[in-house]
C-alpha positions as CSV (number, residue, x, y, z in Angstrom):
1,X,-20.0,-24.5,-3.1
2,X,-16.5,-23.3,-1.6
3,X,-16.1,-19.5,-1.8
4,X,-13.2,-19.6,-4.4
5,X,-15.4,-22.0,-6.8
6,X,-17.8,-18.9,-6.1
7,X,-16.0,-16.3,-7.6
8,X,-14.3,-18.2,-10.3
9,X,-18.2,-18.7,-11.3
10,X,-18.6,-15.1,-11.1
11,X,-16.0,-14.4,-13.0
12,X,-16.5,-16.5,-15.6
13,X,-20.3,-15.3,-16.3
14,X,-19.4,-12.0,-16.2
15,X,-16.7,-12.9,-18.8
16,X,-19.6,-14.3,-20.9
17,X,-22.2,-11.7,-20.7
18,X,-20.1,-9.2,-22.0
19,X,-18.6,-11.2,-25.2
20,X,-16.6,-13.3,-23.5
21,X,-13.7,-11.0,-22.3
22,X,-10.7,-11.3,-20.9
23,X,-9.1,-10.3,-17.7
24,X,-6.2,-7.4,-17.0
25,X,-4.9,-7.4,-14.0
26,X,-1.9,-5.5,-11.8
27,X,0.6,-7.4,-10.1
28,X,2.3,-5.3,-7.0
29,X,3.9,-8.2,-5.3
30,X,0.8,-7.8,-2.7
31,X,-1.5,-10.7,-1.3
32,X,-4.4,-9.1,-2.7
33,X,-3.7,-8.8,-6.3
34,X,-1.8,-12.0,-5.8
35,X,-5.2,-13.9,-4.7
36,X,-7.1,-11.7,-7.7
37,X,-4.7,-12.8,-10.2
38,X,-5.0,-16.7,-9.4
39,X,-8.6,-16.5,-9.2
40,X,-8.9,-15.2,-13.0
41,X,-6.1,-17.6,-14.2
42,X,-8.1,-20.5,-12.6
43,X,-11.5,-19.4,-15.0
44,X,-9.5,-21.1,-17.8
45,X,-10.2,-17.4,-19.6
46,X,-7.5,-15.4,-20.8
47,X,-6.0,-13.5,-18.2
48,X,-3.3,-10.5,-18.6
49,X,-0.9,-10.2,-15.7
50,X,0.8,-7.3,-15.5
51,X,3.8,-5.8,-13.4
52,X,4.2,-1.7,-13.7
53,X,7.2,-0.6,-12.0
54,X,7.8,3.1,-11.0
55,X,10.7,3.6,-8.9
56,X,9.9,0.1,-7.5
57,X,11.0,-1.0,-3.7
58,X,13.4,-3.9,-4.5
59,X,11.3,-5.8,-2.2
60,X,7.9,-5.8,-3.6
61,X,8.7,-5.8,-6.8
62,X,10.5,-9.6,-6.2
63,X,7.5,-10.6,-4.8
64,X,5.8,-9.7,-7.7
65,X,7.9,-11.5,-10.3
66,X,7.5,-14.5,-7.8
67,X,4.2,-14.4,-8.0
68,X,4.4,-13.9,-11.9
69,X,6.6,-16.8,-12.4
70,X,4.5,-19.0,-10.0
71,X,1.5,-18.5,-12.4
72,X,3.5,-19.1,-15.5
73,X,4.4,-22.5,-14.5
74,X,0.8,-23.5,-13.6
75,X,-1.7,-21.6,-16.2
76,X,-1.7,-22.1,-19.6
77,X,-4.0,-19.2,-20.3
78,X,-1.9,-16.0,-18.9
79,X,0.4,-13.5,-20.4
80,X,2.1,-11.5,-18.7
81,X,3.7,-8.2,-19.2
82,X,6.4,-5.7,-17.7
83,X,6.1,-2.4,-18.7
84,X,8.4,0.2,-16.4
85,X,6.5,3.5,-15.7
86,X,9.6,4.9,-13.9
87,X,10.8,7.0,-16.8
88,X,7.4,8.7,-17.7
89,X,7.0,9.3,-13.8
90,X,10.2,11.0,-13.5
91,X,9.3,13.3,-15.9
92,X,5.8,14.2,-15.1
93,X,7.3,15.1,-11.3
94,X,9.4,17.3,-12.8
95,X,6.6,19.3,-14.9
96,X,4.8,19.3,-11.5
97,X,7.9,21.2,-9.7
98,X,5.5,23.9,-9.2
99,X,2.9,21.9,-7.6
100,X,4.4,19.3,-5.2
101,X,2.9,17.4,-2.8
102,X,4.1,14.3,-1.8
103,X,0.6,12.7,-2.0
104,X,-0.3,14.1,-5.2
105,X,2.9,12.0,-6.6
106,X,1.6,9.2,-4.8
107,X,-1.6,9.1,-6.3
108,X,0.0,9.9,-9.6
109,X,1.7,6.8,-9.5
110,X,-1.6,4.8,-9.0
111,X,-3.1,6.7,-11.8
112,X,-0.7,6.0,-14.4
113,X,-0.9,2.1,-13.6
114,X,-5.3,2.6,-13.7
115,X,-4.2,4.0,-17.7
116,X,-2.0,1.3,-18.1
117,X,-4.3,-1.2,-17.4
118,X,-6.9,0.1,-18.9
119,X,-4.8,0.8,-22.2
120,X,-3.9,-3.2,-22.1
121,X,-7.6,-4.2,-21.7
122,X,-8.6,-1.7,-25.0
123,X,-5.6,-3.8,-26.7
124,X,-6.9,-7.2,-25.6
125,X,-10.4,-6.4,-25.4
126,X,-10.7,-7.2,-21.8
127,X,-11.9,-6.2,-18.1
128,X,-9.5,-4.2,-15.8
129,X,-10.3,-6.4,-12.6
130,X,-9.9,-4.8,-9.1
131,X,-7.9,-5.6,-6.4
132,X,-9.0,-4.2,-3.3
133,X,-10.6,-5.7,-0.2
134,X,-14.1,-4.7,1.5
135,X,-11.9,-2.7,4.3
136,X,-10.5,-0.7,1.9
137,X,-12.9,-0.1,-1.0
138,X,-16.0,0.7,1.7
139,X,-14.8,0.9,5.6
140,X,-11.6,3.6,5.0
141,X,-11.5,4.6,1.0
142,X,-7.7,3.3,1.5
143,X,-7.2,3.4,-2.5
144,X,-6.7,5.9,-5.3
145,X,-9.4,7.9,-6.9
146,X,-9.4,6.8,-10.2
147,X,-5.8,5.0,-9.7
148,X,-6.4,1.6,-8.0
149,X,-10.2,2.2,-7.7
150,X,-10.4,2.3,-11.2
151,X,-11.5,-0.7,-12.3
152,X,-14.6,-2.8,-14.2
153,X,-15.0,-5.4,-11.8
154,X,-14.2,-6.3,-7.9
155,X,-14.3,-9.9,-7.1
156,X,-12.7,-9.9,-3.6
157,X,-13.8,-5.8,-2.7
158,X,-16.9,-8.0,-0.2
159,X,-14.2,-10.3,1.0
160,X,-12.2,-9.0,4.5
161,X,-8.6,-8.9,4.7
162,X,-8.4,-12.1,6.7
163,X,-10.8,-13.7,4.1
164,X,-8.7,-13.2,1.7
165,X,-5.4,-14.7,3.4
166,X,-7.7,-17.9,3.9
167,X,-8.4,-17.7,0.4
168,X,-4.6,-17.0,-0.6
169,X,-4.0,-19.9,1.9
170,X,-6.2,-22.9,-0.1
171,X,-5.0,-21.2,-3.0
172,X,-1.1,-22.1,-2.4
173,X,-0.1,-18.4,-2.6
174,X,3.9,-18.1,-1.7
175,X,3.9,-17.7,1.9
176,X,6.2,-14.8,1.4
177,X,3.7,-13.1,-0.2
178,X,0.9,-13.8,2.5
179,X,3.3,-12.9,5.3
180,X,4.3,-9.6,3.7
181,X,3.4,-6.5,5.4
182,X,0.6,-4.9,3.1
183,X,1.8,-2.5,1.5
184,X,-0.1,0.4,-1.4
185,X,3.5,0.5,-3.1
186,X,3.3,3.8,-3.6
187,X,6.1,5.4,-1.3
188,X,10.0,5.2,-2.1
189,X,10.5,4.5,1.8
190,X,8.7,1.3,1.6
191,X,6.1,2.6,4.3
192,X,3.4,-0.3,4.8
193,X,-0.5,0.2,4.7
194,X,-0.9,-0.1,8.8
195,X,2.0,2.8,9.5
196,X,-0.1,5.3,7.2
197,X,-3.3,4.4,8.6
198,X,-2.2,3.6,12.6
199,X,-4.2,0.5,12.6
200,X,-3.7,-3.3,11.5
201,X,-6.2,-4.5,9.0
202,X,-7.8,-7.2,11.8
203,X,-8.3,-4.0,14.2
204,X,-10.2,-2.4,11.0
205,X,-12.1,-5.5,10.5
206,X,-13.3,-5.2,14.5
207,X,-14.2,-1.3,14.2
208,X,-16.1,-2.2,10.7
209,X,-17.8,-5.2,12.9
210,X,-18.4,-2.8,15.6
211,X,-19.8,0.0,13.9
212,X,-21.8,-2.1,11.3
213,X,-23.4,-3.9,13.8
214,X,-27.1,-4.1,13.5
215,X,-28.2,-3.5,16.6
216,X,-27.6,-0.2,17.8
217,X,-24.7,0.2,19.8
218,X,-25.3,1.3,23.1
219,X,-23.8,3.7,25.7
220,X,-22.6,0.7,27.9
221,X,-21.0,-1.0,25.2
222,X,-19.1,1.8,24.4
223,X,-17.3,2.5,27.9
224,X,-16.4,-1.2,27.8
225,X,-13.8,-0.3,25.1
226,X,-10.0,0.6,26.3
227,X,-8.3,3.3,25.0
228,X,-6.5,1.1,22.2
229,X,-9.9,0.0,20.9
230,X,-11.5,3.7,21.0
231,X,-8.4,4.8,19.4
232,X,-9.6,2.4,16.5
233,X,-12.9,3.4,16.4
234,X,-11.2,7.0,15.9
235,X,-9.6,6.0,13.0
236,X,-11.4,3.9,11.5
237,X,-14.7,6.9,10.8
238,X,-11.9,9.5,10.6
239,X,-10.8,7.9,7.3
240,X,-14.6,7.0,5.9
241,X,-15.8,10.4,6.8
242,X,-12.9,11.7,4.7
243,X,-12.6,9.4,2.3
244,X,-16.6,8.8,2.0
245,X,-16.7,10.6,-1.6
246,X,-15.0,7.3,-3.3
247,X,-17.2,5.3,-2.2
248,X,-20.0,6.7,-3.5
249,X,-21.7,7.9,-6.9
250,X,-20.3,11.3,-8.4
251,X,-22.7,13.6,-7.4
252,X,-25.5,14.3,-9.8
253,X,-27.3,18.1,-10.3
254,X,-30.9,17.1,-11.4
255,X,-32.7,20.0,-13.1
């Protein structure tokens, strides 16, 4: 069995042990959520697309309507929904005037989509499905504490970034949507994922490779590297030492 036929299974029994459920899920124009989206609509269950603009880049937010418009004419079993955020963000930044930070906002912008989502799936008695890939949900923590990692379930978060374009690929995604930049959507200057981490996803993919490896890495093997590639290895545990508490349980006092 093919890897999409895989997770539409998973899905769909997952669906049916908890009381048959629907699916929510966030549209940002992205290849991720694009992949996500088709994967639930192609379960035949119920699935809730939905686009949440705040002060949206132009760009990704047309990719997003393609995307919703390509699913409308194939599925049957979606709805999809549009509900601008801009408004309510606009006004929360200005009760936090005395508190700025630019990645507090960010991360504010994530967190209002998480209880958007999650508001829709109380509605429609359904799952908030996640969206991010294994680089991001366990190699760097490249997502939002309780934004964008808040979710019920994670059908592509084992899957690599180049999984998933194969996937988006024999899935007929819009090729302007696999050849986007990948971007969080969560910056007015449209900055992509690899300028604010300083590495493409594939060089991730070879420093999780690297350091996963089971064997242990030797001495050798580490002067082989050139300065690019050490550079990566820099980044790359930089970001999962930082970002490690996401991506593991709350910590728990025992008495």
């Amino acid at each position: 069995m093919d890897l999409q036929s895989r997770i539409i299974n998973w899905l769909k029994k997952y669906s049916e042990d908890n009381e048959n459920m629907c699916f929510v899920v966030g549209i940002s124009g992205g290849i991720d959520s694009a992949v996500v989206s088709t994967l639930c609509s192609l379960t035949n269950i119920k699935t809730h697309v939905v686009s949440i603009p705040i002060k949206q880049n132009q760009k990704q937010l047309s990719l997003a309507n393609e995307h919703i418009n390509w699913l409308n004419s194939k599925f049957t079993n979606i709805e999809t929904h549009t509900i601008d955020l801009s408004d309510l963000y606009v006004s929360l930044e200005k009760k936090f005037d005395d508190y700025n930070t630019m990645l507090g906002l960010a991360n504010t912008k994530s967190r209002l989509r998480m209880v958007t989502l999650y508001h829709l799936a109380t509605k429609f008695n359904g799952l908030v499905v996640g969206t991010g890939n294994k680089v991001e949900d366990f190699g760097i923590g490249f997502f939002t504490k309780y934004g964008d990692g808040g979710v019920d379930i994670s059908p592509i978060a084992d899957l690599l970034k180049s999984e998933v374009r194969l996937l988006a690929k024999s899935l007929l995604i819009s090729e302007n949507i696999i050849n986007a930049k990948p971007t969080d959507g969560l910056w007015e200057d449209d900055r992509c994922d690899e300028e604010q981490i300083g590495a493409s996803y594939e060089e991730l993919e070879w420093a999780m490779s690297f350091l996963e490896s089971p064997k242990p890495i030797q001495e050798t093997e580490i002067k082989k590297l050139n300065d690019r590639k050490l550079d990566i290895l820099n980044i790359y545990k930089n970001f999962n030492k930082k970002n490690f508490h996401k991506m593991v349980p709350i910590p728990l006092f025992k008495k």
